[in-house]
FINU-615555 format. One record per residue (C-alpha): residue number from 1; residue in one letter; y, z, x negated. Coordinates in steps of 0.1 Angstrom, whole numbers. Layout:
BEGIN
PT   nr  rest      Y      Z      X
PT  NUM     a      Y      Z      X
...
//
This chain:
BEGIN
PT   nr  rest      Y      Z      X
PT    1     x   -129   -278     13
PT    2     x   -145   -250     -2
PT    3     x   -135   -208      3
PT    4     x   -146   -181    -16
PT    5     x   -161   -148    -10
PT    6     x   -156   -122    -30
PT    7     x   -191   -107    -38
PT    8     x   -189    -77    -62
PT    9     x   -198    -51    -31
PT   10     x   -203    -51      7
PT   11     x   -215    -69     34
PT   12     x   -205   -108     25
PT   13     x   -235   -131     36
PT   14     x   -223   -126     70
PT   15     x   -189   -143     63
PT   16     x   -206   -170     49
PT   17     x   -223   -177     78
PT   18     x   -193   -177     96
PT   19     x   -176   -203     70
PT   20     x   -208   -225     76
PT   21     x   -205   -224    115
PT   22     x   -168   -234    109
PT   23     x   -184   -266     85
PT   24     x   -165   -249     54
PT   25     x   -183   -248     23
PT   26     x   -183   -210     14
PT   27     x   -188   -203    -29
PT   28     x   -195   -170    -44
PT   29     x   -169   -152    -65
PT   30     x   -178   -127    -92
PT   31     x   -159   -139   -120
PT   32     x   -123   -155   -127
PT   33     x   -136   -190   -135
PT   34     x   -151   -187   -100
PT   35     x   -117   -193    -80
PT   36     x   -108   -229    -98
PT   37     x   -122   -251    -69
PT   38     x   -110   -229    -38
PT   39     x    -86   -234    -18
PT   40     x    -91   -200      4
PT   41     x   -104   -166     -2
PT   42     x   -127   -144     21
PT   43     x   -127   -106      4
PT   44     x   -148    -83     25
PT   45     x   -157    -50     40
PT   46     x   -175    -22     13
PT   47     x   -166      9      0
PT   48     x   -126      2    -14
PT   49     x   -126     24    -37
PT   50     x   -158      5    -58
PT   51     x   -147    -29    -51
PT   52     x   -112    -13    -63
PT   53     x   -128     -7    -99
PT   54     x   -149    -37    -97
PT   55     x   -125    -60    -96
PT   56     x   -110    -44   -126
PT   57     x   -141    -46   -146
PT   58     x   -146    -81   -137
PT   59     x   -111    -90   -148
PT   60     x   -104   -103   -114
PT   61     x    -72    -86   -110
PT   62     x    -48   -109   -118
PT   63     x    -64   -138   -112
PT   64     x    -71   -132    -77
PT   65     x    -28   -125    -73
PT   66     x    -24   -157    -85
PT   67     x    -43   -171    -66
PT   68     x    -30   -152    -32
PT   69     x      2   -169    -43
PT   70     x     -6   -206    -34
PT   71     x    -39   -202    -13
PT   72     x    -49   -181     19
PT   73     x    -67   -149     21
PT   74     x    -88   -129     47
PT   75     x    -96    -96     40
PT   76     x   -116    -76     67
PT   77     x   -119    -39     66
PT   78     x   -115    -26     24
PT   79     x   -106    -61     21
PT   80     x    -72    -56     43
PT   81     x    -72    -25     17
PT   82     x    -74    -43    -10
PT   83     x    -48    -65     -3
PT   84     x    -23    -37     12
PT   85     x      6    -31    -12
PT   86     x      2      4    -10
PT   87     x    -28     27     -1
PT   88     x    -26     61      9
PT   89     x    -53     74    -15
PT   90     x    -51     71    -54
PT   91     x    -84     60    -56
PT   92     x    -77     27    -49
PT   93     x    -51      9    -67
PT   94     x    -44    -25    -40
PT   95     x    -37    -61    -50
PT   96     x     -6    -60    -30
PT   97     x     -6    -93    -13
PT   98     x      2    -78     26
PT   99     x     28    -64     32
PT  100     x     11    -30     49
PT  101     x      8      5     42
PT  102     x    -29     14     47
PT  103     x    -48     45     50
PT  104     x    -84     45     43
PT  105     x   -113     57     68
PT  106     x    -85     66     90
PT  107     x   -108     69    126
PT  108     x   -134     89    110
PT  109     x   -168     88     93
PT  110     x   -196     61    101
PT  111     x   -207     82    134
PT  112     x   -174     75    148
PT  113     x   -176     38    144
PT  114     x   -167     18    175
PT  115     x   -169    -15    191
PT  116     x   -138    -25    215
PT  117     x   -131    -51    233
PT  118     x    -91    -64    224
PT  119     x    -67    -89    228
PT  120     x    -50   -107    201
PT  121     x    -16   -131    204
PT  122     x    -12   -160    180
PT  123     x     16   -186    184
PT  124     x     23   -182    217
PT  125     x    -16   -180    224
PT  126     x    -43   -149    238
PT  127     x    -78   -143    232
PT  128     x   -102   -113    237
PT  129     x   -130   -110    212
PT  130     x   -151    -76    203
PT  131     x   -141    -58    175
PT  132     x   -163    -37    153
PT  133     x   -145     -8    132
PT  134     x   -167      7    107
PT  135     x   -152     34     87
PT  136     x   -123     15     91
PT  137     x    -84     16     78
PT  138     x    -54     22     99
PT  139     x    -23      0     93
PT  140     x      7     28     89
PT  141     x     35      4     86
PT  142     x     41    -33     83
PT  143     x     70    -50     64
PT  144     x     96    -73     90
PT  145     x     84   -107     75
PT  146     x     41    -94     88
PT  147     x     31   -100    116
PT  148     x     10    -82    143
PT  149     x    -17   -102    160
PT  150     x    -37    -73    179
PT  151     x    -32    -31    180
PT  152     x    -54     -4    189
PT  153     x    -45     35    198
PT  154     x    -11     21    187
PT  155     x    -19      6    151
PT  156     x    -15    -26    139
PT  157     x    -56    -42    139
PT  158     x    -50    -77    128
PT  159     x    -15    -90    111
PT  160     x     -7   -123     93
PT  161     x     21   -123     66
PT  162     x     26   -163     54
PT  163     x     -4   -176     46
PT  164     x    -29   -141     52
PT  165     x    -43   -124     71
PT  166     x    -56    -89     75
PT  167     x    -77    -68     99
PT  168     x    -94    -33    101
PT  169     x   -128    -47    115
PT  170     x   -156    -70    107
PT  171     x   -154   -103    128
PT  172     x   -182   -118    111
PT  173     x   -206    -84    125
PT  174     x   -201    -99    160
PT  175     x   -197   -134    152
PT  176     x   -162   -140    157
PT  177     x   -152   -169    143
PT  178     x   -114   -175    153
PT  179     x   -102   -155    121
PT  180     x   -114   -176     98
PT  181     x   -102   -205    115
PT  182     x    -67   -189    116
PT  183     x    -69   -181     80
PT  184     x    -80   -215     63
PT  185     x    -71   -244     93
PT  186     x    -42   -254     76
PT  187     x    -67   -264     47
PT  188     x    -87   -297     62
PT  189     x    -50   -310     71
PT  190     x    -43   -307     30
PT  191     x    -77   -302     14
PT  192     x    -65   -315    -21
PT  193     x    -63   -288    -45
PT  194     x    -29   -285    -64
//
């Protein structure tokens, strides 16, 4: 089984790392031709608004839709922006795989980062895990078919919608593994690719 990261800005060694502690073979994605062998997708924290303009320029666009419509994706931080399908800010312009209105840098500048301790409910399930918001987005509203794993100050954190999931911090900063599992489990039950 083998997941992608998107690496055209940001942070991503980290969540290949986390991939490898999992026994996932994670692959680099910079161009189209760079999806064919995955069967899950990782697209990670950086500034939104370049990765936004990146992935136009690397003719990822539409490729990486398509490929949200079979296979699972994780976005953390301006990856849960970039898969929004609509952001509160022009700059960007999302992929629109979740189902979530999102506004950018909505807790404030770096200096107001944070690191909480929350709890998250999965399938009947709880855990508590840290949760590192840098610069992060705030979940405005959520469609009725996504749903809400974890809030904080009243806003959605984590949410899964079919086969993704989405969340405002950066697991992999603190070593958190459980999202990725969540996100590509189902894969080593049916690791052939269609």
């Amino acid at each position: 089984m083998s997941i992608g990261v998107l690496e055209l800005q940001g942070d991503f060694e980290k969540h290949h790392q986390i991939l490898h502690t999992l026994g996932m073979e994670s692959i680099a994605v910079r161009s189209p031709s760079d999806l064919d062998e995955l069967e899950g997708l990782v697209i990670p924290g950086g500034e939104s608004t370049t990765v936004s303009l990146l992935i136009d320029r690397n003719k990822l666009r539409e490729p990486l839709k398509a490929f949200a419509d079979i296979y699972p994706v994780l976005g953390t931080c301006a990856g849960l922006i970039l898969m929004a399908r609509k952001v509160l800010d022009t700059k960007v312009n999302p992929l629109g795989i979740l189902n979530v209105v999102v506004r950018r840098n909505a807790y404030g500048r770096q200096i107001h980062s944070t690191t909480e301790e929350l709890t998250f409910f999965e399938d009947g399930n709880s855990f508590s895990c840290p949760t590192t918001m840098i610069r992060a987005p705030r979940i405005d509203s959520t469609g009725s078919s996504t749903e809400v794993l974890g809030s904080w100050k009243g806003h959605p954190v984590a949410v899964r919608e079919d086969r993704h999931i989405g969340l405002v911090f950066h697991p992999e900063l603190d070593g958190v593994t459980h999202f990725h599992q969540l996100a590509f489990q189902g894969i080593k039950k049916n690791s052939t690719r269609k």
